[in-house]
ZAMARGU-4260 file (C-alpha; in steps of 0.2 Angstrom, whole numbers, plus 5000, padded with zeros to 4 digits):
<rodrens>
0) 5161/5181/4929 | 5174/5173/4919 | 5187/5176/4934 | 5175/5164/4943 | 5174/5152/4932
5) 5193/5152/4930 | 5194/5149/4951 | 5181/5139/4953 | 5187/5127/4938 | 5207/5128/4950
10) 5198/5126/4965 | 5190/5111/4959 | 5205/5103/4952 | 5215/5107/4966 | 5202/5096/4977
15) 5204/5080/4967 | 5223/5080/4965 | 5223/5082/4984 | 5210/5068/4986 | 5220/5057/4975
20) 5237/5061/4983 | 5231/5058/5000 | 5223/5040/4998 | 5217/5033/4981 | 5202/5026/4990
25) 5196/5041/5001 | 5184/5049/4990 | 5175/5065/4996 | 5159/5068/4995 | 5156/5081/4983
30) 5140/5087/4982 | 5132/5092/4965 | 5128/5109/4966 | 5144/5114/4970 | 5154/5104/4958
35) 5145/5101/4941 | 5149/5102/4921 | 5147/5119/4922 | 5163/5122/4932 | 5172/5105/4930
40) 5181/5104/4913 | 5192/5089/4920 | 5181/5077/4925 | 5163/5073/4922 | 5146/5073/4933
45) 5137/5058/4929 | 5123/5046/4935 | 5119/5027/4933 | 5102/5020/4940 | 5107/5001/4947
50) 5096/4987/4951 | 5088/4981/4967 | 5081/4968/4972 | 5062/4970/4985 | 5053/4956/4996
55) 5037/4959/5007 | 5039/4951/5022 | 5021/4952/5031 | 5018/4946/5046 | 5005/4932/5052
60) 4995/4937/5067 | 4994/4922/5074 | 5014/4915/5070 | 5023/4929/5069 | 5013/4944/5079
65) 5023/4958/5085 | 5031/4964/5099 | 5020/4977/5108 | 5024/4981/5126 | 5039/4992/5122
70) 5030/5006/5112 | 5032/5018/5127 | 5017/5026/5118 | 4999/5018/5118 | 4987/5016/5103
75) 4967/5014/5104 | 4954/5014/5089 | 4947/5010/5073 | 4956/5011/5056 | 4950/5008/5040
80) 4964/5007/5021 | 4966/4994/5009 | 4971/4981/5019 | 4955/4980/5028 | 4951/4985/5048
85) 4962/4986/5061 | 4957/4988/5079 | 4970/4994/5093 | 4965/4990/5113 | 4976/4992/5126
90) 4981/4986/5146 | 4990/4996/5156 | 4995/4993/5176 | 4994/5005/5189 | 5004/5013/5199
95) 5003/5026/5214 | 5017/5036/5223 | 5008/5034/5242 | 5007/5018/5247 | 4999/5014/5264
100) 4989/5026/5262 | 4978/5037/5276 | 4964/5045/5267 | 4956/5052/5284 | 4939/5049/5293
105) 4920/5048/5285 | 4928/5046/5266 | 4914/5052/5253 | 4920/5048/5233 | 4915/5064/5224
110) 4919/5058/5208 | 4933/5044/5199 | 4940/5053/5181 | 4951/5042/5168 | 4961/5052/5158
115) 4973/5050/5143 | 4979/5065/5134 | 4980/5066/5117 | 4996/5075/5108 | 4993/5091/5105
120) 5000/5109/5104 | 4991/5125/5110 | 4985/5139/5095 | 4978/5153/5104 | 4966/5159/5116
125) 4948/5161/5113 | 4935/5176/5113 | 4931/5169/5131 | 4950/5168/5136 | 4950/5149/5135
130) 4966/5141/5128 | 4964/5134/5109 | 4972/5115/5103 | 4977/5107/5089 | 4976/5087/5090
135) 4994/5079/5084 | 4990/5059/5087 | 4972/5056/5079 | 4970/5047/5060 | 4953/5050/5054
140) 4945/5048/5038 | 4940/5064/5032 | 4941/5083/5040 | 4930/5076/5056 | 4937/5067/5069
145) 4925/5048/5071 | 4921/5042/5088 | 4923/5027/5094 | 4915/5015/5109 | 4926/5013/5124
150) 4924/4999/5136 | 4935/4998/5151 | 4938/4981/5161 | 4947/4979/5176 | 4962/4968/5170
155) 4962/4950/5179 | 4978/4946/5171 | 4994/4948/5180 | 5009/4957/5168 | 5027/4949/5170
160) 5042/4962/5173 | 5053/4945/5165 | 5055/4932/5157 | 5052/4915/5165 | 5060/4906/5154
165) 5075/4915/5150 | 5080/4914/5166 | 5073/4930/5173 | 5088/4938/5165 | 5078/4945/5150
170) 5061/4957/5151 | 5047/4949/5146 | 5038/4951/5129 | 5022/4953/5125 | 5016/4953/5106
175) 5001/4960/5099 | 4989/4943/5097 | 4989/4945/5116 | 5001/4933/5118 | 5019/4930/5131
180) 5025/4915/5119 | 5020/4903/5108 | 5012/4891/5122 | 5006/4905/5133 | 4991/4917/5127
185) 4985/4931/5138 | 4967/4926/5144 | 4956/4933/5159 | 4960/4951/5153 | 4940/4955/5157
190) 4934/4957/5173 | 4924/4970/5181 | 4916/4981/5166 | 4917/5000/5172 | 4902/5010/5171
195) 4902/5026/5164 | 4893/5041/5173 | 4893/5061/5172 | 4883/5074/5182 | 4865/5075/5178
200) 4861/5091/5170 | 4849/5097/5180 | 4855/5095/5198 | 4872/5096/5193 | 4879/5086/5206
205) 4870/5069/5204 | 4876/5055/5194 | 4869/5046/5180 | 4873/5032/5168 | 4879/5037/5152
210) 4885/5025/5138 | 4903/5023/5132 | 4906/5033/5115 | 4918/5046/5115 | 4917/5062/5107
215) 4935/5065/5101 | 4939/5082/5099 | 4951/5096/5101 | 4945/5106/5114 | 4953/5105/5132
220) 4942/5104/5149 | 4940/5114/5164 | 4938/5106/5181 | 4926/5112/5193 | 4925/5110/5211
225) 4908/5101/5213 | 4908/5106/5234 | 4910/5122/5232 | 4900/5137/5227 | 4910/5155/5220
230) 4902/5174/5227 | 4893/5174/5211 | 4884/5156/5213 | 4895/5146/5200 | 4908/5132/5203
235) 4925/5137/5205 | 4939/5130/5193 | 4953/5121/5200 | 4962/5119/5183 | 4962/5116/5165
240) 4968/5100/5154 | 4974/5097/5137 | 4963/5089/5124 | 4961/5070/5132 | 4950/5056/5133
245) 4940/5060/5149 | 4928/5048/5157 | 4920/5050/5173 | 4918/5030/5182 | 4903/5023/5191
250) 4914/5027/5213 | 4908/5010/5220 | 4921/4999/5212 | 4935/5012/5217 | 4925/5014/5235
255) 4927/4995/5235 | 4943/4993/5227 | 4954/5006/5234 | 4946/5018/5249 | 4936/5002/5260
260) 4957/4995/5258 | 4965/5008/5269 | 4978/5000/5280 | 4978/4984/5270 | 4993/4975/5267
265) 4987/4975/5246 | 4990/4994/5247 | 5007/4991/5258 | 5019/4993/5242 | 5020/4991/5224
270) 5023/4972/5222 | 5008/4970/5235 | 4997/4981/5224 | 5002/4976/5206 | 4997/4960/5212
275) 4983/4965/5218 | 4975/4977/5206 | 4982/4972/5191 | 4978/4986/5181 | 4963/4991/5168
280) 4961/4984/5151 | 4952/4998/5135 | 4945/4989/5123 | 4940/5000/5108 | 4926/4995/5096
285) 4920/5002/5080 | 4905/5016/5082 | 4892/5016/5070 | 4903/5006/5061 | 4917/5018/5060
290) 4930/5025/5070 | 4948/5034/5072 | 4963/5028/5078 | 4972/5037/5094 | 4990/5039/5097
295) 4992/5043/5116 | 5004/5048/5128 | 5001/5036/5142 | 5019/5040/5151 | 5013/5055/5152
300) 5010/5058/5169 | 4990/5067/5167 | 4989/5048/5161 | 4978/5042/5176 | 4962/5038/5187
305) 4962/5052/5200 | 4949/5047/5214 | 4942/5064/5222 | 4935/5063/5239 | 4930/5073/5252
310) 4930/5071/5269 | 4932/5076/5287 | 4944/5089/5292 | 4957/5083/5304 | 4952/5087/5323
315) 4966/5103/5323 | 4950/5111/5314 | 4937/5121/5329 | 4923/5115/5318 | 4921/5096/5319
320) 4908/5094/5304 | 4922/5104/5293 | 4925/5095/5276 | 4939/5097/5265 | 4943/5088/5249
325) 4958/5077/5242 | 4964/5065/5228 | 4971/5049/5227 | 4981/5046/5210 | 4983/5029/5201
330) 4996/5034/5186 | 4998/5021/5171 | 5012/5011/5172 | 5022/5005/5172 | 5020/4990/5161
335) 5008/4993/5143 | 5003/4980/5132 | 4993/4984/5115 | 4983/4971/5106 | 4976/4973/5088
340) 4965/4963/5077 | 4968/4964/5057 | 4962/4959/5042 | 4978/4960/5034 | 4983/4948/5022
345) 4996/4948/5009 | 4999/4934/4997 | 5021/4936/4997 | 5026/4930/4979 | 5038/4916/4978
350) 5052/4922/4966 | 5071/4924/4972 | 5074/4938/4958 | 5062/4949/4969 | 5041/4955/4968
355) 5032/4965/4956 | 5023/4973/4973 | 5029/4981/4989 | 5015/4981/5003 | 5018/4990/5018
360) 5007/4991/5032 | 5009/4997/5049 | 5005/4988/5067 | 5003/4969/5064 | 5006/4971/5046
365) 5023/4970/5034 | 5039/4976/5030 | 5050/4975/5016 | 5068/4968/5013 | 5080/4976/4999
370) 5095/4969/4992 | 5107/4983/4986 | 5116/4977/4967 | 5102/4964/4967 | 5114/4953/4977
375) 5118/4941/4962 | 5133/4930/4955 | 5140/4938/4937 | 5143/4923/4930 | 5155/4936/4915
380) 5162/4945/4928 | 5167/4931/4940 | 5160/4941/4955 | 5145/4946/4963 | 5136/4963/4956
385) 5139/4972/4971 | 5158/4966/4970 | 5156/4974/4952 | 5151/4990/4956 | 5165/4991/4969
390) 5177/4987/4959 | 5171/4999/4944 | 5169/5014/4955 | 5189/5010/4962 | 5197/5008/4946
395) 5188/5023/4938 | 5191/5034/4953 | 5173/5039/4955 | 5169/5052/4967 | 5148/5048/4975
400) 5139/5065/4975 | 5123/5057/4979 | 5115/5039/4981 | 5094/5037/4980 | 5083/5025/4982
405) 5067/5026/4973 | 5053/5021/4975 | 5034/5024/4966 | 5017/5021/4974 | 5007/5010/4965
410) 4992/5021/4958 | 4982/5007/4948 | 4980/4998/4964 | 4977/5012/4976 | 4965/5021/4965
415) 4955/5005/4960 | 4953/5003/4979 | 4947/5020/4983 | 4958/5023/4993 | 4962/5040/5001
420) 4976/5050/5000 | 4976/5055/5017 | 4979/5036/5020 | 4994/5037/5012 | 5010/5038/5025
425) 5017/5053/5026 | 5034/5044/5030 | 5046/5028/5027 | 5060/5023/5038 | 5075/5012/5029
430) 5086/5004/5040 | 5099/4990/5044 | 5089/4974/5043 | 5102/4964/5050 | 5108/4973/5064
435) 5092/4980/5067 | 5100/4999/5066 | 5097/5015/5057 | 5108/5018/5043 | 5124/5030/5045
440) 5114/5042/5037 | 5101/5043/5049 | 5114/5049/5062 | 5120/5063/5051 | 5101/5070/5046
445) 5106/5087/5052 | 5087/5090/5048 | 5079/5084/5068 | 5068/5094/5072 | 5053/5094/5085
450) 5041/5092/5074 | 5044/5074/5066 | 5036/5077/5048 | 5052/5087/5046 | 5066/5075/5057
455) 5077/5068/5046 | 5071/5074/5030 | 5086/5074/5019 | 5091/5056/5021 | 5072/5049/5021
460) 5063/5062/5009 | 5042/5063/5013 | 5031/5058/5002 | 5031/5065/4986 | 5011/5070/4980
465) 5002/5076/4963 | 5001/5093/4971 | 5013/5100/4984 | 5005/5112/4990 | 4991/5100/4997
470) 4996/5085/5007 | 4978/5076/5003 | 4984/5074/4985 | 4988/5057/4980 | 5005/5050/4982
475) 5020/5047/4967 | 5036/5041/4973 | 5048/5042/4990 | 5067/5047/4989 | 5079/5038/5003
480) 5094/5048/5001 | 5108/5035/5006 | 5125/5043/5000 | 5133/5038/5015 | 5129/5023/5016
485) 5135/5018/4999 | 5151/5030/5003 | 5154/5017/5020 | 5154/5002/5007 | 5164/5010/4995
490) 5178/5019/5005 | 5176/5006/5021 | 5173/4991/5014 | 5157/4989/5024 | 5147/4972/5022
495) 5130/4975/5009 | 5120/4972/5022 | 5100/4970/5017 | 5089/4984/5022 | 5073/4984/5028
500) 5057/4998/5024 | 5043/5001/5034 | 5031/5014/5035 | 5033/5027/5049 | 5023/5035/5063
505) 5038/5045/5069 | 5055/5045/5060 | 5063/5053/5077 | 5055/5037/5087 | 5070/5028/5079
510) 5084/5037/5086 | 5094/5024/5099 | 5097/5037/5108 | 5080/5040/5114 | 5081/5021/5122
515) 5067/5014/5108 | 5071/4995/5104 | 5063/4989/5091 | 5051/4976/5090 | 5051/4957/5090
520) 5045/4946/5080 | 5037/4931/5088 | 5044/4914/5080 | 5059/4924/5072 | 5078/4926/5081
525) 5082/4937/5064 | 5067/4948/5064 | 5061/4964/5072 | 5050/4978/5067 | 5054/4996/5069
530) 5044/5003/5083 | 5036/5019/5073 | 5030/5006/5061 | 5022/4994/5076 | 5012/5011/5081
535) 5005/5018/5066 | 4990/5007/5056 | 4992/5015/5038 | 5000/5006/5024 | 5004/5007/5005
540) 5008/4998/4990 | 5022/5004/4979 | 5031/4995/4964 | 5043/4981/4966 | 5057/4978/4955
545) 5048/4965/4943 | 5035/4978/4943 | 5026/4975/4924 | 5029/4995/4923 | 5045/4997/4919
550) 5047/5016/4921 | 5039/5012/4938 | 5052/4999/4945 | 5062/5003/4960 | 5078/5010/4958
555) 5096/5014/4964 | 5101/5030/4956 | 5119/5037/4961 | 5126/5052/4954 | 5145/5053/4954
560) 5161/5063/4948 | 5174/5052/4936 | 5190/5062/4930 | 5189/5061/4910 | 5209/5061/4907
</rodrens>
């Protein structure tokens, strides 16, 4: 053992004499598990909590909404936290990939299915050989999944690829108060109500009118064909679906809308068509006064109305009453705009030297801006307290190990609230503010996994609970690992840029490399929101850094190697 410590002490030494040799400012990064006061006899490992300073910055639904048509995913529901009620609804086009088309002779609608799957990932098979879900994309209080009332419109408003007044140069925005602009709101979204029907029960074929609450759950569905009959009496199965909201619709308004049009020019090509059938608006309401929130995959392609129809055989068949069936497909897409309605309001505190409270909130809610080294002018020092710590860490040839910002949920206010842990975002995103990037180390996360409560998990550390072991325990404190960053202003002169938080739906939606932008802000040339923060609705308070508890305040901690000769 002592052999060890005698090379690992040489070792050690060796490193910084190098480090110093090659450049005085090129620090490595020397993490603290391999370098510590156990094995450095010349040179220290030490730490120094530093100042920041924190701002809510919400956003008013009616001046500042947020950008919503560039989500790529699609929200719909009823959530209920702290900050009140939000309520998601959405409006998609449609789209079809066989224009002009010729669905045959004595057309006959056997049934007209929405669907729009759910996330989910596949656990089993049943004792009846069936497959087994688990649903990724649904917040609902409790262990039960709420249902909520759909009603679907046929949409009368017709949805921009570009920007008028930008000179059609630039796509066009749409923001989450169902709005283009400031001067132009989106109105006439509600025309035709859809009525929802399913199979009478007793004949098995007939429709009846059923009413528009949907049953969320996590089982998938099997497809039958209703014309045919098996050797043993029962309907064969054409094929099976994930977990997904499925609706059968009333077939006269498709009868009307899409087969009576064969040979029009409205069903020609897509430009014809969009402005033509300008898509279907969901509107989601509360059920029994309750509800969850969806998270849906609508690019997926088993996003769609599928029209099934049989009809006659073409006349290569001997039997000239034969029938055979089809489907005529309408995908969503490929432009998606989501609208929600809040209650969120936030009373911002006017103080320059930063809040005693951080509110978060997801969707049409806040983010907050940080000011590393609390940005101010030393008035001893002649320079600012970021120029300070610069200068201090250069002349006493520190070596980073480790930067962290921390920061603590606010329990008073969350527990006088009753408010449930399982509200509690799992994850925050920090980023570049002004350049509307992720920070450097976002990119070096070697933690990205397929599963995005463990992407990036070093650099933007979960939420730390009471109990570990259950992730419905109540919430204490986040750690933001951001040694790199404070590395890239050390060693690279990088500008102290203000950083934005935001709570997170997906830390992986952030990637650039994934071709997310994020979100404007109406009214603001500076802002925009993270896009995993515009499609999740939960939100939390955490301690600012005037927070009256002072163990509590938000905090810069950096752990660091200084040579004691």
């Amino acid at each position: 053992m002592k052999k060890n410590r005698i090379a690992l002490q040489i070792i050690a030494f060796t490193l910084i004499v190098i480090t110093f040799i090659a450049c005085d400012k090129d620090y490595a990064n020397l993490e603290s598990d391999v370098i510590n006061n156990d094995v450095a006899t010349n040179f220290d490992i030490l730490s120094k909590q530093y100042d920041v300073i924190t701002k809510t910055k919400a956003f008013d639904p009616i001046l500042n909404p947020v950008q919503t048509n560039n989500l790529g995913l699609s929200t719909l529901g009823v959530y209920d936290d702290i900050y009140g009620r939000t309520t998601s609804s959405f409006v998609t086009q449609l789209t079809t990939s066989t224009y002009d088309p010729n669905f045959g002779d004595d057309v006959q609608i056997d049934s007209v299915v929405v669907t729009i799957p759910y996330y989910s990932t596949v656990t089993g098979v049943d004792d009846d050989g069936n497959t087994t879900y688990e649903i990724d994309s649904v917040i609902s209080k409790g262990d039960s999944y709420k249902s909520i009332v759909l009603r679907i419109f046929e949409n009368n408003y017709f949805i921009r690829d570009f920007d008028p007044n930008a000179g059609f140069n630039e796509n066009q925005a749409y923001f989450s108060n169902k709005s283009a602009s400031t001067s132009e709101m989106i109105t006439n979204l509600e025309g035709e109500e859809l009525t929802f029907v399913d199979y009478d029960d007793e004949t098995g074929t007939d429709m009846t009118v059923v009413g528009n609450v949907i049953d969320i759950n996590n089982n998938g569905h099997v497809l039958k064909d209703v014309n045919n009959l098996d050797d043993n009496g029962n309907k064969p199965i054409l094929f099976s679906q994930a977990p997904a909201i499925r609706v059968m619709l009333e077939p006269t308004f498709w009868q009307n809308k899409i087969i009576d049009k064969e040979g029009d020019i409205d069903l020609s090509n897509q430009n014809n068509f969009l402005e033509y059938f300008r898509g279907l608006y969901f509107k989601a309401e509360a059920y029994n006064d309750d509800g969850s929130f969806l998270i849906l995959d609508t690019n997926n392609n088993s996003a769609n109305v599928t029209i099934y129809y049989n009809r006659l055989t073409p006349s290569t068949s001997d039997d000239a009453d034969e029938r055979d069936t089809a489907a005529f497909v309408l995908n969503f897409g490929p432009n998606k705009i989501n609208f929600l309605e809040t209650d969120f309001t936030v009373n911002e505190e006017e103080s320059d030297t930063g809040d005693s409270k951080i509110y978060l909130k997801g969707g049409q809610g806040s983010v907050a801006k940080i000011k590393l080294f609390d940005g101010f002018y030393d008035e001893e020092a002649g320079i600012t307290n970021f120029e300070k710590f610069r200068d201090e860490f250069e002349s006493s040839k520190r070596l980073v190990n480790e930067a962290n910002l921390v920061f603590y949920v606010d329990r008073d206010l969350l527990d006088s609230a009753n408010e449930d842990p399982n509200n509690e975002p799992n994850r925050l995103y920090l980023y570049d503010i002004d350049n509307k990037t992720p920070l450097i180390d976002y990119y070096l996360d070697a933690t990205n996994t397929n599963l995005p409560s463990f992407s990036k998990y070093n650099h933007l550390g979960a939420l730390e609970r009471v109990d570990e072991d259950d992730p419905s325990s109540k919430g204490v404190k986040y750690k933001l690992k951001i040694t790199e960053h404070i590395n890239n202003l050390l060693l690279r002169d990088s500008t102290n840029v203000e950083l934005g938080l935001a709570v997170s739906l997906n830390i992986n939606l952030e990637d650039p490399s994934l071709g997310f932008t994020q979100s404007k802000v109406q009214g603001s040339d500076e802002l925009a929101v993270p896009v995993s923060s515009v499609l999740t609705p939960r939100g939390t308070i955490l301690h600012g850094n005037n927070s009256e508890n002072e163990d509590k305040k938000v905090y810069l901690e950096i752990y660091y190697t200084e040579p004691n000769n």
